[in-house]
C-alpha positions in Angstrom: 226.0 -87.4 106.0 225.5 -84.1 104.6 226.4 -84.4 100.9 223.1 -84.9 98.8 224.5 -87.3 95.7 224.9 -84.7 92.4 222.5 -87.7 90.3 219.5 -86.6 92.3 220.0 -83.0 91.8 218.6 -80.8 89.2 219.5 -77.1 89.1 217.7 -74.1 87.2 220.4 -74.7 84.4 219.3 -78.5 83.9 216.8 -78.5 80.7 214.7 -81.1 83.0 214.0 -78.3 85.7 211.3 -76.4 84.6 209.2 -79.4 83.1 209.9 -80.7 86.3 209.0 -77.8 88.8 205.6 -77.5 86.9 204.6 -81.3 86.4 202.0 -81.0 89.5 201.0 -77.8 89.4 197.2 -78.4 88.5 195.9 -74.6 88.5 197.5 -72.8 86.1 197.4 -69.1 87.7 199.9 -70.7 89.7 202.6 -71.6 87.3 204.0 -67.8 86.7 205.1 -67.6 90.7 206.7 -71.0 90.6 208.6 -70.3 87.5 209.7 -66.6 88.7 211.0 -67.4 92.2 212.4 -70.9 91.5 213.8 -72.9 94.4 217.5 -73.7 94.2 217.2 -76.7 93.1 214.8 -79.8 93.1 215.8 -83.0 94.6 214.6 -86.7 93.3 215.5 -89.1 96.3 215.6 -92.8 95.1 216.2 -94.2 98.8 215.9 -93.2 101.7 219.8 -91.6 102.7 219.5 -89.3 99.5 216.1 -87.7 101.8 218.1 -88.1 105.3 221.0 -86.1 103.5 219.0 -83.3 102.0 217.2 -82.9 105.3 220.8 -82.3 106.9 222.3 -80.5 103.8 219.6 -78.0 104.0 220.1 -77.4 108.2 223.5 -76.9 107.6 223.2 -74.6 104.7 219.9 -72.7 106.0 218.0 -73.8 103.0 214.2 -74.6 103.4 212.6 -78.0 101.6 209.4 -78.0 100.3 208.5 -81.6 99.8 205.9 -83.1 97.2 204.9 -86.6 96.2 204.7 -85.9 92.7 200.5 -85.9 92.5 198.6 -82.9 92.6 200.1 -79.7 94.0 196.5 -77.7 93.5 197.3 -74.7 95.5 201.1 -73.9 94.1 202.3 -75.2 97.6 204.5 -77.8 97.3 206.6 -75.8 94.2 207.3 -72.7 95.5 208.1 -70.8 98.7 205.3 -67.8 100.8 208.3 -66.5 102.2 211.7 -65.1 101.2 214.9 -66.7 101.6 216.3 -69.9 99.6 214.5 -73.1 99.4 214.7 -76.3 97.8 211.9 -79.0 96.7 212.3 -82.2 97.4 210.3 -84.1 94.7 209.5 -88.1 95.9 207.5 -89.6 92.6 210.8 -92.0 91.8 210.5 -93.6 95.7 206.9 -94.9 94.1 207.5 -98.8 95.2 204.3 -101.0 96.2 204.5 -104.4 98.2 201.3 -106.0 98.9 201.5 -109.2 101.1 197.9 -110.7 100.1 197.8 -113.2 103.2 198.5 -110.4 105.9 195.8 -108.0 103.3 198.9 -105.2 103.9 201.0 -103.6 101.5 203.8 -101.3 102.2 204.0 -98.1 99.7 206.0 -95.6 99.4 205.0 -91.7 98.9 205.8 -91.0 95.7 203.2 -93.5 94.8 200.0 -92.7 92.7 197.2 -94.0 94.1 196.5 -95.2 90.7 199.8 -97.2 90.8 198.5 -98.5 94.4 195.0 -99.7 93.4 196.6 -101.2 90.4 199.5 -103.3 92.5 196.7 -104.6 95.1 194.4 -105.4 92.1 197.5 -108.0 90.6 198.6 -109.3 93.6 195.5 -109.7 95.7 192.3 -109.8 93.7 188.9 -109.2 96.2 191.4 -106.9 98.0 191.4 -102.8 97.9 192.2 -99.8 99.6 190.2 -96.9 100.7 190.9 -93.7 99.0 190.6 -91.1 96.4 189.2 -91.5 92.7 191.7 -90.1 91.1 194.4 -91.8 89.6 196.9 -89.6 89.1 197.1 -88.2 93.0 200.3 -89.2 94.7 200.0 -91.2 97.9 201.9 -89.0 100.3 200.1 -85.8 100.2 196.9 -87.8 100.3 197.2 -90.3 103.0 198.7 -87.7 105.3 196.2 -84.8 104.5 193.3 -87.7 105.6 192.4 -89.1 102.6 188.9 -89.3 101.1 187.3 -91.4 98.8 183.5 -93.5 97.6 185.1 -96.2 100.0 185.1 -94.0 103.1 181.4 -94.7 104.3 182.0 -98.5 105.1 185.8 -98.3 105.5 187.1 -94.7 107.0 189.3 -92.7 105.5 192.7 -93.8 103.7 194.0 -92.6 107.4 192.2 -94.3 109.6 193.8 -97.3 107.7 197.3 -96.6 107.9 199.3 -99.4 110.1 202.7 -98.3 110.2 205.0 -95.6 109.2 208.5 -94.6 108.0 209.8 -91.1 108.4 212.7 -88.8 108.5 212.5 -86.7 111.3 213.5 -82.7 111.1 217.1 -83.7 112.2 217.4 -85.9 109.0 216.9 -89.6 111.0 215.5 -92.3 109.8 212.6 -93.7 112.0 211.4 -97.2 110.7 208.4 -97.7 112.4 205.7 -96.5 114.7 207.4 -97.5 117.6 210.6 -95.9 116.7 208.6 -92.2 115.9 206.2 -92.5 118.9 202.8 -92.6 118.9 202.0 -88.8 118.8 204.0 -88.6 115.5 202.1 -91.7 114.1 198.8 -90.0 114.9 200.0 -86.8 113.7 201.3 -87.7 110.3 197.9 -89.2 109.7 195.8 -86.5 108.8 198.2 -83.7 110.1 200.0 -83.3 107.1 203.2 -85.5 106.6 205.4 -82.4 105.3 204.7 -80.2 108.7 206.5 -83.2 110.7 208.9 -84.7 108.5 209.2 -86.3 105.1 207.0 -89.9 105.5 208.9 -91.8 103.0 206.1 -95.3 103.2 203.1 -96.6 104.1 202.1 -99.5 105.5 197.8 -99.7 105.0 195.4 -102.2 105.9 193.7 -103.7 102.4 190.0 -104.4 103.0 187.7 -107.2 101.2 185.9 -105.9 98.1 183.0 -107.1 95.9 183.9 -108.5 92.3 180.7 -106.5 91.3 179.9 -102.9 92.5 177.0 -100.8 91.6 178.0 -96.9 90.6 175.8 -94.2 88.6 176.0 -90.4 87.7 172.7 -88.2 87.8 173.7 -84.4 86.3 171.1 -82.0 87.0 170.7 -78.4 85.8 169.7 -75.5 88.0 166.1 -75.6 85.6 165.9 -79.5 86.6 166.3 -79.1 90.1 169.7 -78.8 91.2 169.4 -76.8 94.0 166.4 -79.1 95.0 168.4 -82.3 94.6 171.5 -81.1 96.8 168.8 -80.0 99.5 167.8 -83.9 99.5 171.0 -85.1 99.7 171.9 -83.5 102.7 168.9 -84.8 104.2 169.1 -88.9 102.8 173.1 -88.9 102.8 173.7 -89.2 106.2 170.9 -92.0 106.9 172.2 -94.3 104.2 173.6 -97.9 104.4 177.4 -97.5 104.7 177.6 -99.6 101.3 176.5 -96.5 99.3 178.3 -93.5 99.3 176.2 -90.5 97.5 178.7 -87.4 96.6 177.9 -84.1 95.2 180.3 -82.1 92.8 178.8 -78.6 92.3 181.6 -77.3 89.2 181.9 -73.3 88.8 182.5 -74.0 85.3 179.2 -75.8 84.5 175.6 -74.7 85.2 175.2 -78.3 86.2 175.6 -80.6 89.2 176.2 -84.1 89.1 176.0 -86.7 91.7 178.1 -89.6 92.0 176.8 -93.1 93.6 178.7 -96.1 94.8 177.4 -99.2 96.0 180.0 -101.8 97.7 177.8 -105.1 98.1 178.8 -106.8 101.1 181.4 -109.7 99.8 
């Protein structure tokens, strides 16, 4: 199959397009290249033969895919191409499905998933359960997971990674790989923490949900460079590492603000 269904398309003359080419740029500087080399066309897969197809439409044709979960594209990456030539975008955020299987403590999601809509499918369906990742909602499950994933869980859990079970995938050649076993195991390692656009477009997820407390401990402590900033990060870099693994201590030093804040998280043991 080579024919990517017309439904799924949207070309520069769509009214959608634009809205649609910008919605995860999150830096603003990088808006004005995206909008004044625009790909093709942009492509919203709702299963999985609408990807296979676009992957062998755009070998056939010579067109290039950029692929994006629909998250955070903080860089300008994932919406326009670094070198010349005709690409396409290949935009997952409606293949956003979450299963959670409470007795197995799985789920299965797909890319186009926010972590947001994750946290909040495993906090219905399994309550004590949760995964290990990111803090913000809004970030989309594909470029996170397979870009290693970090988050106030990854002390006494690992990275969203190293909890990844199982995989799908189309390949570079447009097939569909169910599983693990069907991609090999140096594509499974790969695709976790690798980069899941640099092998192939992952279109799920299936993660390991871990036990968590129904209380947790978390506080914010914003220090000025005149109250000690400087003197506090210092500290931190010395205490961090010795810590219990149920409190995670980060640092966010803004270049907006003269202030740094830290951010603590304790998970009680269950």
């Amino acid at each position: 199959m080579t024919e990517v269904p017309s439904q799924v398309v949207l070309t520069p003359g769509s009214p959608s397009f634009k809205p649609l080419l910008v919605s995860s740029i999150r830096n603003a500087r990088f808006v004005a290249p995206a909008t004044a080399m625009p790909p093709l066309c942009i492509l919203t897969p709702t299963n999985a033969s609408h990807v296979q197809a676009a992957v062998r439409c755009g070998r056939a044709h010579g067109v290039r895919l950029r692929v994006r979960s629909g998250g955070h594209d903080t860089e300008g990456l994932s919406s326009r191409s670094q070198r010349p030539g005709v690409f396409a975008v290949v935009d997952l955020a409606k293949l956003n499905n979450v299963h959670v299987n409470p007795q197995e403590a799985t789920a299965w999601v797909d890319s186009g998933a926010t972590i947001g809509e994750l946290y909040y499918a495993v906090s219905k369906a399994a309550p004590g359960l949760g995964f290990p990742a990111g803090v913000c909602p809004t970030v989309g499950v594909g470029g996170h997971f397979s870009g290693g994933g970090q988050g106030l869980m990854m002390r006494k859990y690992g990275l969203s990674a190293d909890n990844i079970l199982d995989a799908s995938i189309v390949d570079a050649e447009g097939n569909l790989l169910q599983d693990k076993k069907a991609m090999g195991e140096d594509l499974f390692w790969a695709i976790r923490g690798g980069g899941g656009g640099s092998f192939g477009i992952v279109l799920s997820f299936k993660v390991r949900l871990v036990p968590v407390p129904p209380t947790v401990a978390f506080f914010s402590v914003t220090k000025s460079m005149d109250q000690g900033a400087v003197e506090a990060v210092t500290k931190w870099q010395t205490v961090a590492p010795a810590l219990p693994d149920d409190l995670t201590v980060r640092v966010n030093v803004p270049t907006s603000s003269p202030c740094t804040s830290a951010t603590a998280a304790r998970w009680w043991p269950p």
